[in-house]
ROTORRO-469240 format. One record per residue (C-alpha): residue number from 1; residue in one letter; x, y, z. Coordinates in nm, 4 decimals, always signed. Layout:
REM ROTORRO-469240
(keti NUM A (X Y Z)),
...
REM end
This chain:
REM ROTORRO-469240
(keti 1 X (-2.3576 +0.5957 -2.0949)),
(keti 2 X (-2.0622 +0.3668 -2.2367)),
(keti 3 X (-1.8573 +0.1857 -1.9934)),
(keti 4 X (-1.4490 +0.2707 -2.0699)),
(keti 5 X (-1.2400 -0.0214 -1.9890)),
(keti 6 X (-0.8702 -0.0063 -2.0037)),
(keti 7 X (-0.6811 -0.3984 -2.0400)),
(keti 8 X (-0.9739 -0.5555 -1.8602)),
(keti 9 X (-0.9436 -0.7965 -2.1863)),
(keti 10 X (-0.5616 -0.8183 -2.1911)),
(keti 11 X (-0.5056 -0.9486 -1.8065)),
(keti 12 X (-0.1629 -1.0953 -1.9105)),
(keti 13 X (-0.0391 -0.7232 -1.9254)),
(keti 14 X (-0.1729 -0.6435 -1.5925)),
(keti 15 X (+0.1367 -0.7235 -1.4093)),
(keti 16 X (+0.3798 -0.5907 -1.6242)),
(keti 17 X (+0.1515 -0.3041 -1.6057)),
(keti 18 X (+0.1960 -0.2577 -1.2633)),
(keti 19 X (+0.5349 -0.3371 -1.2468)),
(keti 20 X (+0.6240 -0.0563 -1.4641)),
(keti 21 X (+0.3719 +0.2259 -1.2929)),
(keti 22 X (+0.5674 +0.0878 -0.9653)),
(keti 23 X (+0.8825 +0.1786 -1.1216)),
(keti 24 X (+0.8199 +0.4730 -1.2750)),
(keti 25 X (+0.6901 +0.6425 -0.9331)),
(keti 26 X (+0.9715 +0.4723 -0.7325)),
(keti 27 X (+1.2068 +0.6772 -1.0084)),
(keti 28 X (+1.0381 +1.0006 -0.9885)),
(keti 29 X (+1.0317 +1.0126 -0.6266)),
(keti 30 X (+1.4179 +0.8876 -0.6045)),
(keti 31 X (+1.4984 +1.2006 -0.8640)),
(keti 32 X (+1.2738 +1.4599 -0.7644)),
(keti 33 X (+1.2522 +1.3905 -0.3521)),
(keti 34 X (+1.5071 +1.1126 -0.2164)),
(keti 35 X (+1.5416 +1.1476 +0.1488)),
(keti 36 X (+1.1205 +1.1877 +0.1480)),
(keti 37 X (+1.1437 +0.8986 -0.0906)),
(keti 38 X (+1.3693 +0.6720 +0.1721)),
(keti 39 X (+1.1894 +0.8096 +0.4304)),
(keti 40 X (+0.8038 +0.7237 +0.3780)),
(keti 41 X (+0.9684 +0.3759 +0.1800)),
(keti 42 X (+1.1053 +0.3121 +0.5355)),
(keti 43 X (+0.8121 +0.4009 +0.7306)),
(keti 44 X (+0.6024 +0.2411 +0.5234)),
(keti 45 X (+0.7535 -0.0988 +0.5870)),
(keti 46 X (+0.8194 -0.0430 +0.9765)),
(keti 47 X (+0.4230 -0.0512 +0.9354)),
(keti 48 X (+0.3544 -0.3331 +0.7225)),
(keti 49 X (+0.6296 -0.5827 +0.9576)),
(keti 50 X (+0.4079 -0.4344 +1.2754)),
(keti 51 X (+0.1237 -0.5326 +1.1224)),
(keti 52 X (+0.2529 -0.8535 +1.0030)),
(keti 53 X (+0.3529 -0.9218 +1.3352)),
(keti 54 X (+0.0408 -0.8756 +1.5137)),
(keti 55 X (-0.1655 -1.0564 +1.3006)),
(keti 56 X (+0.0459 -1.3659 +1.2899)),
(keti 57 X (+0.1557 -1.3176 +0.9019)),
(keti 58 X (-0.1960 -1.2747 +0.8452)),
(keti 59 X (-0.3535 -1.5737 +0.9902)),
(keti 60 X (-0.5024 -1.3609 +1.2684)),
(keti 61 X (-0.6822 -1.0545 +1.0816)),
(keti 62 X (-0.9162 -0.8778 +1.3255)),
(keti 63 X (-1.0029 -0.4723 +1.4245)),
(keti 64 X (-0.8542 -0.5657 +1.7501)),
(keti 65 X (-0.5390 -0.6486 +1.5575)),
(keti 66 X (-0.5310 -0.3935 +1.3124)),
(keti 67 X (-0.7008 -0.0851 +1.4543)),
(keti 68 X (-0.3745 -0.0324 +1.6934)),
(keti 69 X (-0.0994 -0.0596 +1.4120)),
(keti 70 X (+0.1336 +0.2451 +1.4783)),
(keti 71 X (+0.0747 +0.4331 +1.0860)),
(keti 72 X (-0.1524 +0.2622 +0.9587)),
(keti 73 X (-0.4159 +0.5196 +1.0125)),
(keti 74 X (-0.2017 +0.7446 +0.8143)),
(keti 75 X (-0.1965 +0.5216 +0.5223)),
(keti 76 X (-0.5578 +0.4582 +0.5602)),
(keti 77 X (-0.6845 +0.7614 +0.7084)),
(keti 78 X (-0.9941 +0.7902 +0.9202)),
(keti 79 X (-1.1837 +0.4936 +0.7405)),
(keti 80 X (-0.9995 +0.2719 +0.9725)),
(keti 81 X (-1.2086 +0.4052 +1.2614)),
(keti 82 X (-1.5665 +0.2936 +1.1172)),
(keti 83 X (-1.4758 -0.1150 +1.2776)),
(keti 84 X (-1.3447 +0.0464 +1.6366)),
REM end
């Protein structure tokens, strides 16, 4: 079976890379869906500052911590629950 890699040997694209696909989607949604767009980008960062918050900007990472996080199950989905 032969292994397909895609700019495993170029890492100095990899951000740039990234950057781009980021934009690109951002784009899309804004053109195609832009209240669901501002929407789930809002939500999704009401999630990330909770969770930020209750882990101490990440100095405290711990189920306890995490496992309560308004959203994040929804991000996450049930995989979360396997640590409770």
């Amino acid at each position: 079976m032969t292994k397909i890699t895609l700019n495993n040997h170029r890492t100095e694209r990899w951000k740039a890379d990234v950057a781009e696909s980021v934009e690109f989607y951002n784009n899309w949604f804004l053109h195609f869906a832009p209240q669901t767009y501002i929407t789930e980008r809002n939500e999704a960062a009401r999630v990330v500052e909770e969770a930020l918050k209750r882990t101490n900007d990440l100095t405290a990472i711990n189920t306890e911590v995490l496992i309560p996080v308004n959203g994040l199950e929804r991000y996450f989905g049930k995989s979360l629950m396997w640590v409770a």
